[in-house]
N, C-alpha and C positions, 0 to 999 in steps of 0.2 A: 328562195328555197332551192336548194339542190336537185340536180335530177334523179336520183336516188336519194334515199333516207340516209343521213348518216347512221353511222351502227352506234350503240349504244356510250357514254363517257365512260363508262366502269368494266367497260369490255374485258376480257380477262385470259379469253381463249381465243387460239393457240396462247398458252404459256410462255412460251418459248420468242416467239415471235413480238408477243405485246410487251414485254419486258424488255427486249431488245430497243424497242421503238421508244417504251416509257425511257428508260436509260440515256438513250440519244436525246430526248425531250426534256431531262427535268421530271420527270415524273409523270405530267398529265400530255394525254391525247390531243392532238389539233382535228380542226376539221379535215385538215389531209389526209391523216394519218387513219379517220374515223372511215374515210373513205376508199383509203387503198388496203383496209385489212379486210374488205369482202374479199379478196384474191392474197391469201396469208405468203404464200410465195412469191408474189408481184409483192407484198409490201418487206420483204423480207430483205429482198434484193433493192430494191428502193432504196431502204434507210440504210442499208452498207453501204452502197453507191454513193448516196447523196451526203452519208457522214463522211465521205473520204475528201470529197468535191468540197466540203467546207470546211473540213478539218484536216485533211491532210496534205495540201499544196505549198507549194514554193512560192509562188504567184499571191504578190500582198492582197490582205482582206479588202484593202480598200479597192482597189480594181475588183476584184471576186465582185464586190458588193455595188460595185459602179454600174458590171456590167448585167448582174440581172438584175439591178432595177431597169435602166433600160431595156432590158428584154422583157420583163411587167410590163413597161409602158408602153413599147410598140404591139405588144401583145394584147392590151385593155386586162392584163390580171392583177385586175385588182388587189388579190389577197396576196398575193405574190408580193407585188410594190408593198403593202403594209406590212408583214412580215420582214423585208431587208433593205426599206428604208433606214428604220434605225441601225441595224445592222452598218450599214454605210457611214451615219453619222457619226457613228461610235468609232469606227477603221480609220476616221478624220476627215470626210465626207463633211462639205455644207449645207445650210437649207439652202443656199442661192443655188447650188451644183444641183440640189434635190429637185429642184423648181424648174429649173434649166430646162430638165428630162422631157419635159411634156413636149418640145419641140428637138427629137433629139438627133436628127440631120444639122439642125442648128446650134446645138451644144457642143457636134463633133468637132465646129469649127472654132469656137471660143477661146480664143487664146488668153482673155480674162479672164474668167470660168475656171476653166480647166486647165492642166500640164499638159509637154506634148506623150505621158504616157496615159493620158485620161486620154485624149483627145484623139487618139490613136485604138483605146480601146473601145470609143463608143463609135469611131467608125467602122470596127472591125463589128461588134455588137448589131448596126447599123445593117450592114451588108449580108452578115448571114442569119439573120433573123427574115429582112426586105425580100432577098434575091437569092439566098442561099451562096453563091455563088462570092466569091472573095476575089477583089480586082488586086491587080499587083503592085498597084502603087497605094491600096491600102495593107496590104499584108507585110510589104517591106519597110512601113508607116511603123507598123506592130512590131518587127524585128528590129529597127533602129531602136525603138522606145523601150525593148525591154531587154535585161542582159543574157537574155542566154536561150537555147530552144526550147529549152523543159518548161519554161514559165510563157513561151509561145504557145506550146501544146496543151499548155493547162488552162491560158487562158479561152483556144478554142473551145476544148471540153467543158468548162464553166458556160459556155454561150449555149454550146451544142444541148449539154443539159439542162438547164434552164426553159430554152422554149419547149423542151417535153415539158417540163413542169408546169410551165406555162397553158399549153396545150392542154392538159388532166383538167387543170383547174378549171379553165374555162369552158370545154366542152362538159362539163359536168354540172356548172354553176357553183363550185364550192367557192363560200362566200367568206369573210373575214370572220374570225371572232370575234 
């Protein structure tokens, strides 16, 4: 159970705001979403944020989707990892890459596994999820592996955003559908 009640499926109010979210969603509520419209402004900025971060980058789906499952996994968010597993596999993500995750200092190294631009984003993933802190012979790891700074800085942001998400989720217990 959650540590608040989720608000209601059929929620309706703010107008403005649940429309907004139903639109980004397909129509129905997640447990997230049930959870971040007790604060309609927090959820407001949220789902623009977070629509941009997965819909509007340069920085290919399948890294997006590499590296918050990693940050799920170093995180224990569950709901997270279930939510953009498939995501992943669909971007061209394997179960073996998906499996890999659960030791993921060890996956960063896999040169079977992974490319050297996976393998460079889960040890950038790796690093600022762990230590916060990004060593230079992994950041320059990130810059060789990807063409250009704008998909540098996107990929940070996707890692940066993620563990808040990560974070919501778990300090809350919001659990999978």
């Amino acid at each position: 159970m959650p540590r608040i009640p989720y608000l209601p499926e059929e929620l309706s109010e703010p107008a403005e705001v649940v429309s907004a979210i139903r639109r980004r969603r397909g129509g129905a509520l997640s447990h997230l979403d049930r959870m971040l419209l007790y604060s309609p402004p927090y959820a407001l900025g949220w789902n623009h944020f977070l629509g941009a971060v997965r819909g509007g980058l340069s920085l290919p789906a399948r890294l997006r989707e590499l590296a918050i499952c990693g940050v799920a996994v170093l995180n224990q968010a569950e709901y997270e990892f279930d939510q953009h597993a498939p995501l992943f596999l669909q971007a061209g993500g394997s179960q073996a890459q998906l499996e890999a995750l659960h030791d993921l200092e060890q996956a960063a190294q896999n040169a079977r596994l992974f490319d050297a631009q996976e393998r460079a984003t889960l040890r950038l993933t790796f690093e600022m999820t762990r230590a916060v802190r990004v060593g230079d012979e992994t950041f320059r790891a990130v810059q060789s592996a990807l063409p250009d700074a704008t998909q540098v800085v996107e990929l940070v942001g996707v890692i940066a955003a993620y563990n808040m998400v990560s974070r919501f989720l778990v300090a809350l217990d919001i659990l999978p559908e």
